[in-house]
C-alpha angles and dihedrals in degrees: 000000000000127000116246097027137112131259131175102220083255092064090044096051094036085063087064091264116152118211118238121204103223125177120230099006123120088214145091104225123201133195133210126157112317095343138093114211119210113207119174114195105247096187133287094041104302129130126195122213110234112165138016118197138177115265099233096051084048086058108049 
């Protein structure tokens, strides 16, 4: 997945990313292997990836 485009939540999922729920964040959050994935809603049902991180710096 590329940063700054756009993904539906069936591309996202179909690519092996878990949903995490997550409080007072504007944000959907996926997890895969070692990362964490940012997606903001940007209308009709698209998200655009705009950050990776690593887990352990997410959970902190």
């Amino acid at each position: 997945m590329k940063l700054n485009e756009q993904y539906s939540l069936n591309e996202i999922k179909s690519n092996g990313l878990a949903e995490k729920p997550i409080k007072d964040v504007d944000a959907k959050i996926f997890t895969m292997d070692n990362k964490v994935y940012f997606f903001e809603n940007v209308g009709d049902k698209l998200y655009r990836l705009y950050t990776v991180i690593n887990k352990r710096s997410f959970f902190l």
